[in-house]
N, C-alpha and C positions, 0 to 999 in steps of 0.2 A: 472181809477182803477188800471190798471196795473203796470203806472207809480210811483204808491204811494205804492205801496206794495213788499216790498221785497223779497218775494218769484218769484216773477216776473221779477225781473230787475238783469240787469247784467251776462247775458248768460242764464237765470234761467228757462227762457220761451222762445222753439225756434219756431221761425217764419217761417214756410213750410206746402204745402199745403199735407203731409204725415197724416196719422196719427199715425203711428208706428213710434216713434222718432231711427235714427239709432242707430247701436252697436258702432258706433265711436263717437257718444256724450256723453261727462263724465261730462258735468255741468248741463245741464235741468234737473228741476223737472218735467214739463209737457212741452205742443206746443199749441199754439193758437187753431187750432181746439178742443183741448180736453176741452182746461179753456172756451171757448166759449160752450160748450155743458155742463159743471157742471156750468157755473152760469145759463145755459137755464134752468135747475132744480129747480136752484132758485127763479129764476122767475117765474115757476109756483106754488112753494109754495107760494111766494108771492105774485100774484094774488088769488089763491085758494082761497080766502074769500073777496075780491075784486070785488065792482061791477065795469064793466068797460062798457062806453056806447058810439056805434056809432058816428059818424053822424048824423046819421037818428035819437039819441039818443033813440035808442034800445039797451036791454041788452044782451052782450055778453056770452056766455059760452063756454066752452072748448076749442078746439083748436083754434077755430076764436078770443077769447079774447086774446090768446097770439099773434096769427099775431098779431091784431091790434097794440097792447100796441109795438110789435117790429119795427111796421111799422111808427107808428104814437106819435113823444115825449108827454109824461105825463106831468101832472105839475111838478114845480120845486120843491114841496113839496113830492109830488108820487113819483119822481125818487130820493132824496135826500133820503129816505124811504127806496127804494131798493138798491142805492149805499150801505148806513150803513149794512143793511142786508148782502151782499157778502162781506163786509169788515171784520164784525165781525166772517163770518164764515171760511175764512182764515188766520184771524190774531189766530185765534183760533184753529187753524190747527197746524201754527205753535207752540203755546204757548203749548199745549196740546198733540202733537203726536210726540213719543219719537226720531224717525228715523229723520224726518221732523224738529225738530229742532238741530239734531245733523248735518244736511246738512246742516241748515242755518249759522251753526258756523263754516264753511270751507269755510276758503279762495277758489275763484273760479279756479286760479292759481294751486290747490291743488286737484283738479279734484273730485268736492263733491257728484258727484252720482254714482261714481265705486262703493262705497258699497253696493248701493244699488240697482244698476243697471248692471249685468257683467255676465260672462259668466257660474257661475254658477247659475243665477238666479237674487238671490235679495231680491227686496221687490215689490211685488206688486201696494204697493200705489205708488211706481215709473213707474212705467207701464202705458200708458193712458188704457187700456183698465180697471182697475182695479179702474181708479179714479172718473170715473162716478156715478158708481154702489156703489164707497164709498159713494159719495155726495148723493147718493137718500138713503142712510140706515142713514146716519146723518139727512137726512131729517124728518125722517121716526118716527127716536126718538125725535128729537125737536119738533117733532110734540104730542109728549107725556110729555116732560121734561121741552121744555121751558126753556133751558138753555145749551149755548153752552157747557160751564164747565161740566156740568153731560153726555150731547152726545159725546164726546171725554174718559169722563172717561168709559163710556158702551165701547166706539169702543176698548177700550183698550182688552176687551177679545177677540176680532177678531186675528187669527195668520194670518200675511200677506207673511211670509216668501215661499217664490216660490219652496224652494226644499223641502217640506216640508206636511204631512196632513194639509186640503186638496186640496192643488194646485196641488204637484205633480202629474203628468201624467193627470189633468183636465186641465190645464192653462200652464205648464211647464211640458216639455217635457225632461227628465234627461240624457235619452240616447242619443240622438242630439242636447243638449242641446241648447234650443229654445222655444219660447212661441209658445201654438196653441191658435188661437185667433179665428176661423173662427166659429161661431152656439155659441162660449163661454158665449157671455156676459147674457144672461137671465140667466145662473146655475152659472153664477160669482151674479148676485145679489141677488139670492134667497141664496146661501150660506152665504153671506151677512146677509140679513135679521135674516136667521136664528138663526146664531149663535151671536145676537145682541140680539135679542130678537123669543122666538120659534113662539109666539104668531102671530106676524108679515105675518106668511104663513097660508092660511089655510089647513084643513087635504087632501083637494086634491091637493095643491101647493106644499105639503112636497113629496106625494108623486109623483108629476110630478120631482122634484127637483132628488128627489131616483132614477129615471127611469134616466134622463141628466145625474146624476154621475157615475152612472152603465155604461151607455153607454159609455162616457168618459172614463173610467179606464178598461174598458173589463171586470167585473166584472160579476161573478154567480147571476142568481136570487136571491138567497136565502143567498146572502151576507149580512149581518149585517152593513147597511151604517149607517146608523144614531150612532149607535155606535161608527162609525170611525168618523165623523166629531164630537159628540159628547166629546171624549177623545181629539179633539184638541182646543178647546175651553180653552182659558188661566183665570186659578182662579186669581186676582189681592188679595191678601190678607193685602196689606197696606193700 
């Protein structure tokens, strides 16, 4: 898969067992570890309605269905199934997400992720910590849409910009300019969620999300959060 996919090849994906890609790499979109934990996503979407059975040919559920299926190869029909799955939802990536194909069209020579990766920030979807959390809210919607095309055009009202409502000071850090990544990633994907779809949380998810941003930003009780991530939400009106 990696080798077939051009988001992958050609400096694009760096091989180290980090998961924080350094500040001195100006060509990776992500690292091995990260793409191996966003297709683990998709594997459990694509098990989720999947009977998968032992040995003992007993049925599996939850996390023991995913060892197994990682532990033990599928038919060549099963996995030819889930290859097309993570292929379509990269090549779709590409196709569909504006940053992410404006990399794809830089020469490597030309250092194609200082835009989006640098010292004042960036973009998040270049960030592993922010690509996961993409991958389970695309999930999230396919799981409604049923079409790559439409979850791409939804994610498009997500702002992924780092200096910016509402990453700064939750994700990026503007006066040290630096990500904070540490307790981040559950209020990176409910922020996610959210502003995909509000639905997506329920009213005590929203407000456990409230209490993580609050916290995050040092913010008063009685601060108006949902209004701030609310105003950051991008209208697409083409």
């Amino acid at each position: 898969m990696v080798e077939k996919n051009p988001l992958f090849g050609e400096k694009r994906l760096l091989i180290h067992k980090q998961k924080a890609i350094p500040k001195s790499d100006k060509t990776a979109f992500s690292n091995i570890i990260t793409l191996y934990a966003c297709n683990l996503e998709l594997l459990k979407f694509f098990l989720k309605e999947k009977v998968v059975l032992s040995h003992e040919n007993k049925i599996l559920r939850g996390k023991s269905k995913i060892d197994y299926y990682r532990r033990y190869r599928p038919d060549d029909d099963t996995l030819k199934e889930y290859l097309e799955l993570i292929r379509c939802f990269w090549i779709n990536l590409i196709d569909h997400t504006k940053v992410v194909k404006e990399y794809m069209e830089k020469s490597i020579d030309d250092s194609p992720a200082l835009d989006y990766r640098n010292s004042e920030g960036g973009n998040l979807l270049f960030r592993p910590i922010g690509q996961v959390p993409f991958v389970q809210t695309a999930i999230k919607i396919y799981s409604l849409e049923e079409s790559w095309e439409c979850v791409f055009a939804k994610l498009k009202e997500i702002p992924f910009e780092l200096g910016k409502t509402p990453w700064v000071e939750v994700v990026w850090n503007s006066i040290n300019k630096k990500m904070l990544t540490r307790g981040r990633d559950k209020l990176i994907k409910q922020l996610m969620f959210y502003m995909s779809e509000k639905t997506f949380l329920s009213n005590t998810e929203i407000q456990d999300m409230i209490k993580n941003y609050r916290a995050s930003k040092q913010l008063d009780d009685d601060y108006d959060v949902l209004e701030e991530i609310n105003r950051s939400i991008i209208i697409d009106f083409t």
